[in-house]
C-alpha positions in Angstrom: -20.0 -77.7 14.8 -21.6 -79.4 18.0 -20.1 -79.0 21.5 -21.5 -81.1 24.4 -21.8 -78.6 28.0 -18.3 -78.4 29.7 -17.2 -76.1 32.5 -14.1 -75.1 30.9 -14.0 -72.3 28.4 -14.0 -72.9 24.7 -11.4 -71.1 22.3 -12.0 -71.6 18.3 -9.9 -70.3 15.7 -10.9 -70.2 12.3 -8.9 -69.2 8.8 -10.6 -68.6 5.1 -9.0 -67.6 2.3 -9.4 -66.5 -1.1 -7.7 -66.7 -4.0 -7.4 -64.5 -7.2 -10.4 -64.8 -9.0 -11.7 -64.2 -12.8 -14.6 -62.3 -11.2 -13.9 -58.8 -11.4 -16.0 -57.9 -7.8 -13.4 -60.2 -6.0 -10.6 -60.4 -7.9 -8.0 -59.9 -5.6 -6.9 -62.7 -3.3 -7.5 -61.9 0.9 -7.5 -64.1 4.0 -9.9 -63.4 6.9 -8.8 -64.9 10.4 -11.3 -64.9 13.3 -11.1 -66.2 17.2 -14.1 -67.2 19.4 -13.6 -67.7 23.3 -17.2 -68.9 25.2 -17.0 -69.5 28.7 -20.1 -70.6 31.1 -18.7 -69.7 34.3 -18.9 -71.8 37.2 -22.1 -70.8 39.4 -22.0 -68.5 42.8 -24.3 -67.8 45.4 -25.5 -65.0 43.1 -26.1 -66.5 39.8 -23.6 -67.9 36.9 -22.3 -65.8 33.9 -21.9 -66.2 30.3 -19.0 -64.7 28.4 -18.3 -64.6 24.7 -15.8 -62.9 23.2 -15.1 -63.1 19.0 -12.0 -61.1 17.4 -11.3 -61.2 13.4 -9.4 -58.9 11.0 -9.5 -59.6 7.0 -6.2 -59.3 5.2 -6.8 -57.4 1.5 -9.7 -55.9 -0.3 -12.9 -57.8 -0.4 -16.5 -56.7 -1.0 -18.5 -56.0 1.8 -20.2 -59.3 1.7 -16.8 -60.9 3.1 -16.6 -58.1 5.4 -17.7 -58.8 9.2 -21.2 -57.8 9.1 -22.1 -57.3 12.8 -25.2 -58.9 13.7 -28.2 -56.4 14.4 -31.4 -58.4 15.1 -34.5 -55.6 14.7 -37.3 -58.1 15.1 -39.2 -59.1 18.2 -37.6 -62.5 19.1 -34.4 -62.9 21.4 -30.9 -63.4 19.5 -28.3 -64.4 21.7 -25.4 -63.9 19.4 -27.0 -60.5 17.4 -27.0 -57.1 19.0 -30.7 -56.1 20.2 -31.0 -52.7 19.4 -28.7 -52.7 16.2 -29.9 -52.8 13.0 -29.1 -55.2 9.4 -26.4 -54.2 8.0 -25.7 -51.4 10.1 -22.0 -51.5 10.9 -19.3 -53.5 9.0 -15.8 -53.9 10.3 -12.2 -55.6 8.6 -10.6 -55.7 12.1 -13.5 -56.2 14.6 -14.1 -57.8 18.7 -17.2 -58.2 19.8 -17.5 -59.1 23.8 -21.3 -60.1 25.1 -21.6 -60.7 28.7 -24.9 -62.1 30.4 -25.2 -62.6 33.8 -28.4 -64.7 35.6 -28.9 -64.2 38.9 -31.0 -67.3 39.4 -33.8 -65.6 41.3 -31.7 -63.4 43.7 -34.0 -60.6 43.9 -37.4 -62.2 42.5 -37.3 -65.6 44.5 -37.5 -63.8 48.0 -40.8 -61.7 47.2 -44.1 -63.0 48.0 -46.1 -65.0 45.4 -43.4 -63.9 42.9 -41.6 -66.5 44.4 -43.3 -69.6 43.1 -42.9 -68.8 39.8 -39.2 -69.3 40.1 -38.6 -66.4 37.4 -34.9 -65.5 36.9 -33.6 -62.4 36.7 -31.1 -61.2 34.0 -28.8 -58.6 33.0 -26.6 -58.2 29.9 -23.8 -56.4 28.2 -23.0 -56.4 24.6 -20.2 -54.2 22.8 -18.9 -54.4 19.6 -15.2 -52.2 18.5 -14.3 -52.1 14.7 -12.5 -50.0 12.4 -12.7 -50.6 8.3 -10.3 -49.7 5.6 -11.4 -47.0 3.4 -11.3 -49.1 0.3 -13.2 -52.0 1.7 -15.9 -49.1 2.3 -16.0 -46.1 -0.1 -14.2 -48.1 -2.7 -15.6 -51.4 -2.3 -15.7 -53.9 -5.4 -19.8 -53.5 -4.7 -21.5 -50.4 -3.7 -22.2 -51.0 0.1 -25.4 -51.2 1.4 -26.9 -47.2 2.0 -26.4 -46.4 5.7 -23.3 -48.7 6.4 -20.9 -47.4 8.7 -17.3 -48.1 10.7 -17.0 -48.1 14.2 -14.2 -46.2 14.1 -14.2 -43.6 16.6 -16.6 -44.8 19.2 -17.9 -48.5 20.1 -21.4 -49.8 19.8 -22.6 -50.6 23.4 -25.9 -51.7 24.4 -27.2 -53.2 28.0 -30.2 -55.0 28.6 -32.6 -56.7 31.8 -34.7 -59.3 31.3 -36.7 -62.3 33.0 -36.3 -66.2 32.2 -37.9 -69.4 32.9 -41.1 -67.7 32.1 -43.6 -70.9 32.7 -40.1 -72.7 32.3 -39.8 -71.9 28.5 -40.1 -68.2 27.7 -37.6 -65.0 28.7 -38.3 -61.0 28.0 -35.8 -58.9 27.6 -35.7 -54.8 27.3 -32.5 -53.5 25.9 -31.1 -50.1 25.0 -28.6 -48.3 23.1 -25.8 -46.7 25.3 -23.9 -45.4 22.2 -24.1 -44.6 18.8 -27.6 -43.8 19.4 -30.0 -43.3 16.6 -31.8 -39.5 16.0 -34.7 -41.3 13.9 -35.7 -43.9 17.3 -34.9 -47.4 17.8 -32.6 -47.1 20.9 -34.6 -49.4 22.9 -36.4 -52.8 22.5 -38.6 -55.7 23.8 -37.7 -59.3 22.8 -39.5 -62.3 23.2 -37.4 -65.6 23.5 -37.1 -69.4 24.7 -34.8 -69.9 27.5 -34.8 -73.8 28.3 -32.1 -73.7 31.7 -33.7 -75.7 34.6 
């Protein structure tokens, strides 16, 4: 899929199905629908925004590779469309929305102080949240035993926030996020990324 720049928000819908199979591990027949909207919004006096939101539910029993998987990113370079803090295979959802909101400010703050100022860095700050819920036989009585540590979201969302600085010598961005919920008791609530971030 390839989608030139427009100012006008983007809205995707996309269907897969299965049907019965001889494979015992996926034998029954499901259908797993999913919506995208990505807008760039217009740009303000104090910066421009980027909203995505994604929304999907799975209709029957599937193994939990068919299952949304939501995407945890625990290495050191930037994802835009993973969750910082969140781990591989950490939460898996059958009805799920994810929302990710980043807002640049364009050098609000950092292009009015001395000598900071010719380096044209951009400030940044972020907000990602993910909501699930997962049947219990797509879970505890999946086809195929689900990786150890796997949970639903059920209950209580993920949420994580994040600052950062872009157009780093034009190319690079850092960013520092942390976990606002469902925090871990072993570590890994907050992180450093390292990314490229090519927006003259």
């Amino acid at each position: 899929k390839t989608r030139i720049f427009t100012k006008y928000p983007v809205l995707t819908f996309d269907l897969t199905g299965g049907a019965t199979s001889s494979d015992a591990r996926a034998a029954e027949p499901f259908l797993r629908g999913e919506m995208s909207f990505t807008w760039n919004a217009p740009g303000t006096p104090a910066g421009f925004s980027v909203v995505s939101i994604q929304a999907g539910s799975i209709w029957g029993k599937v193994p939990y590779t068919f299952l949304k998987l939501h995407e945890g990113n625990p290495g050191w370079f930037s994802d835009n469309s993973a969750f910082s803090c969140m781990r591989y295979f950490e939460f898996a959802s059958d009805q799920w929305a994810n929302v990710f909101f980043e807002h640049n400010f364009d050098g609000l703050v950092l292009g009015k102080l001395p000598l900071i100022r010719k380096l044209d860095w951009r400030e940044i700050l972020s907000v990602k949240a993910a909501f699930g819920r997962i049947r219990p036989e797509n879970l505890e009585d999946s086809p195929i035993i689900p990786i150890s540590g796997m949970q639903s979201l059920e209950g209580a969302p993920y949420l994580e926030a994040g600052v950062g600085i872009s157009n780093i010598f034009r190319l690079f961005r850092v960013d520092y996020a942390w976990r606002l919920t469902r925090r871990s008791p072993d570590g890994g609530n907050a992180c450093l990324k390292i990314g490229m971030d090519m927006k003259f």
